[in-house]
BAFI-3210 file (N, C-alpha, C; in Angstrom, 3 decimals, decimal comma, padded with zeros to 6 digits):
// residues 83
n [1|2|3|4|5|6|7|8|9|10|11|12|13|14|15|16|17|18|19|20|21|22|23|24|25|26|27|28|29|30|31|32|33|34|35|36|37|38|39|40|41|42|43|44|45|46|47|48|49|50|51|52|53|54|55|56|57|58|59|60|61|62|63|64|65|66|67|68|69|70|71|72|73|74|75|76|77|78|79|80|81|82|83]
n.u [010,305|010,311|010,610|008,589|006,439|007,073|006,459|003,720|002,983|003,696|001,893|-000,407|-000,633|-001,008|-003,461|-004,721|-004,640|-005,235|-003,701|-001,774|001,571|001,563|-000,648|-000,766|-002,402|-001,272|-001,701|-001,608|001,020|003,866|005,601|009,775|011,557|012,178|012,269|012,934|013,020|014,659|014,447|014,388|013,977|013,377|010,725|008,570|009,740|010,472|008,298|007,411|008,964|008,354|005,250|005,813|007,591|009,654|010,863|013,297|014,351|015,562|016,569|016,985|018,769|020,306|021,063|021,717|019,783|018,047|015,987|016,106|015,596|015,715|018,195|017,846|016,407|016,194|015,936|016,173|017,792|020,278|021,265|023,728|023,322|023,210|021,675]
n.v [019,194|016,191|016,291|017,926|016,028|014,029|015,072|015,543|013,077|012,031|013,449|012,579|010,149|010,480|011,579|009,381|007,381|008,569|010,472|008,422|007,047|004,461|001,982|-000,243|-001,212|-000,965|-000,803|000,008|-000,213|-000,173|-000,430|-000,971|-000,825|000,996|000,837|003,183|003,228|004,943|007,127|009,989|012,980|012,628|013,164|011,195|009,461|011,590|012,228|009,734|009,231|011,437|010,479|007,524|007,616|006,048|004,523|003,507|004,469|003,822|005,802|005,336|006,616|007,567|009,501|012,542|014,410|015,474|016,858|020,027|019,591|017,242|016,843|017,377|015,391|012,974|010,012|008,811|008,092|008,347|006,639|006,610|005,225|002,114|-000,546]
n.w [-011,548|-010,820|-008,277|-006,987|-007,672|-005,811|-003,436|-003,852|-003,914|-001,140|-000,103|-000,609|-000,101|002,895|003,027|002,160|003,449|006,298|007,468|008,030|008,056|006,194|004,555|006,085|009,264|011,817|014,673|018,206|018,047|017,234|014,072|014,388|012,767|009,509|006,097|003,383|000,242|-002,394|-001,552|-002,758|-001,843|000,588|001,909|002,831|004,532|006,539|007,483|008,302|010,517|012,342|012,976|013,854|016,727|018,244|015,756|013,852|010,779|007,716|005,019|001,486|-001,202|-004,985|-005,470|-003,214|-002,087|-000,343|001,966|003,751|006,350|007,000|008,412|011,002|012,220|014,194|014,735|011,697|008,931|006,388|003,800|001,172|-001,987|-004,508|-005,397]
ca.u [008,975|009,988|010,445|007,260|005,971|007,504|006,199|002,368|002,540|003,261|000,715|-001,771|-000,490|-001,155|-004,806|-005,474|-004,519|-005,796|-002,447|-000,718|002,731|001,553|-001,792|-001,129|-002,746|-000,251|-002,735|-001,100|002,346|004,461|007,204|010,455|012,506|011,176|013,236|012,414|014,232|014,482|013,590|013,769|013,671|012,862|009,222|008,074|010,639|010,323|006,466|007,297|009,338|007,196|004,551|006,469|008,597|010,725|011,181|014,612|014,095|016,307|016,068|017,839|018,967|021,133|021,918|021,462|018,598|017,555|015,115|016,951|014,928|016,430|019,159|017,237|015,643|017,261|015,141|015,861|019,536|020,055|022,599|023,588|023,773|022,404|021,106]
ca.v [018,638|015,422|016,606|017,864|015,061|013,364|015,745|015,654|011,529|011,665|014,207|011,688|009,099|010,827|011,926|008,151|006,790|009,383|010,995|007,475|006,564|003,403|001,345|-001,343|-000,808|-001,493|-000,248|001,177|-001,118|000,410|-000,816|-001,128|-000,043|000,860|001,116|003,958|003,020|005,401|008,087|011,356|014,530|011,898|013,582|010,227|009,132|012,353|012,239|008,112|009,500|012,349|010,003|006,708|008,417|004,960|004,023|003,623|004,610|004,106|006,587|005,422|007,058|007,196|010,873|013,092|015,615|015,352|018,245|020,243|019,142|015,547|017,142|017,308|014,444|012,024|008,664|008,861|007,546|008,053|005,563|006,673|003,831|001,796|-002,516]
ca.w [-011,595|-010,192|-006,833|-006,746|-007,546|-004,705|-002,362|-003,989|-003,807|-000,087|000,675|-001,233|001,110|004,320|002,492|001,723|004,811|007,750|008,240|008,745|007,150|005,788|004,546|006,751|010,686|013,070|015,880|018,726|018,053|015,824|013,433|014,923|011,464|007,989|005,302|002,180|-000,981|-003,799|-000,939|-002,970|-000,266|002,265|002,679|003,561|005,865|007,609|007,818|009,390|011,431|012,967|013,286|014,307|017,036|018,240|014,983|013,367|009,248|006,558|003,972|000,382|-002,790|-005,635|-004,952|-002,064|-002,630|001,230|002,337|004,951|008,209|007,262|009,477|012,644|012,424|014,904|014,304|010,046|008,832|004,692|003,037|-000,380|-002,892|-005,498|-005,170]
c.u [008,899|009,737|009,230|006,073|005,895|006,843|004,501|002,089|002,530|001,966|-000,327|-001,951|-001,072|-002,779|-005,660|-005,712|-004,645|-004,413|-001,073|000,288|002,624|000,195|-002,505|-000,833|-001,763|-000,954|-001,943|000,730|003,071|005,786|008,688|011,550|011,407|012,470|012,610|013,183|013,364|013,982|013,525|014,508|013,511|011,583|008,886|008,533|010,977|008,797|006,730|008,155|008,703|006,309|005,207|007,578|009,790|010,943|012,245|014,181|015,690|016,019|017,541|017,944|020,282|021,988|021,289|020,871|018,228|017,153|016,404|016,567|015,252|017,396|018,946|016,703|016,378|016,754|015,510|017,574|019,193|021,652|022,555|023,826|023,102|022,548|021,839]
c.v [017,313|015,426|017,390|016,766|013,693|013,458|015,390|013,931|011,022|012,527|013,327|010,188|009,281|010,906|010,461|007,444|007,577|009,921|009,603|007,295|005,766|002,530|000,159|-001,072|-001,401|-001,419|000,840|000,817|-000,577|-000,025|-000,594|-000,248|-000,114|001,334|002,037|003,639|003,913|007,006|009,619|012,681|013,907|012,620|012,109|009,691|010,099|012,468|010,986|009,062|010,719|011,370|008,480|007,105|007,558|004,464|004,125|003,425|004,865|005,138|005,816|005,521|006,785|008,551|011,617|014,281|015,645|016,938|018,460|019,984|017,903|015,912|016,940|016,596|013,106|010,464|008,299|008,949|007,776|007,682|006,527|005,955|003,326|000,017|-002,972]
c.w [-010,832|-008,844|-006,464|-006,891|-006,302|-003,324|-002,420|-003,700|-002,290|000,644|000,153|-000,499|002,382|003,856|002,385|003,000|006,393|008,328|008,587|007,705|005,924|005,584|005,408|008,368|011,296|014,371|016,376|018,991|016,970|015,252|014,391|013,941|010,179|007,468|003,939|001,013|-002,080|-003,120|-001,740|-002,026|000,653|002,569|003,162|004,489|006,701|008,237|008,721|010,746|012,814|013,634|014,378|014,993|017,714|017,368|014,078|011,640|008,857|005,491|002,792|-000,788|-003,633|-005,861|-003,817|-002,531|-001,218|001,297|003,716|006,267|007,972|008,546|010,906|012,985|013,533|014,593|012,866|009,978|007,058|004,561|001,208|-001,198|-003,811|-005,197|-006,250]
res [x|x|x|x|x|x|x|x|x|x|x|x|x|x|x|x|x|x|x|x|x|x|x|x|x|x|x|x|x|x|x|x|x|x|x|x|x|x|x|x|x|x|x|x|x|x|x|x|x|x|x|x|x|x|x|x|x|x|x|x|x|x|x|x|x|x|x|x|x|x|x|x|x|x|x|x|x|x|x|x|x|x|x]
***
C-alpha cells in the first residue's frame, strides 16, 4: 500500500504543477543537481530526470525498492543509507 502511495503522490505532483518536477519555476534554466531523500521507487527522480535532462539526481533510501527503469536512467544515481 505504501508504494502505491508513493506512486499516487507523484502523479499529484505532476497534476499540481503542469507536468513539472517541482513547485518552484526555474523557467527555461534548470537545476544543475536535485537531491530525493527517502526516494521510495524513485518515481520522482525518474519523472526529474525525464523532464530535467542535464540534471544530475540523487535518489536516497534506507532500502532499495528502485522501479526497474531506475536502471536505464543515466542522469539518476541512488545512494543507500540513512542521515
Amino acid at each position: 500500500m505504501l508504494l502505491c502511495s508513493d506512486r499516487y503522490c507523484n502523479l499529484l505532483l505532476q497534476r499540481l504543477t503542469h507536468g513539472m518536477p517541482s513547485f518552484h519555476d526555474f523557467g527555461r534554466k534548470t537545476p544543475a543537481t536535485a537531491l530525493d531523500l527517502g526516494c521510495g521507487e524513485g518515481h520522482w527522480a525518474l519523472h526529474a530526470a525525464n523532464v530535467w535532462k542535464n540534471c544530475q539526481i540523487t535518489a536516497m533510501d534506507l532500502v532499495n525498492i528502485l522501479h526497474p527503469s531506475f536502471e536505464t536512467s543515466e542522469n539518476v544515481h541512488f545512494v543507500q543509507g540513512n542521515l
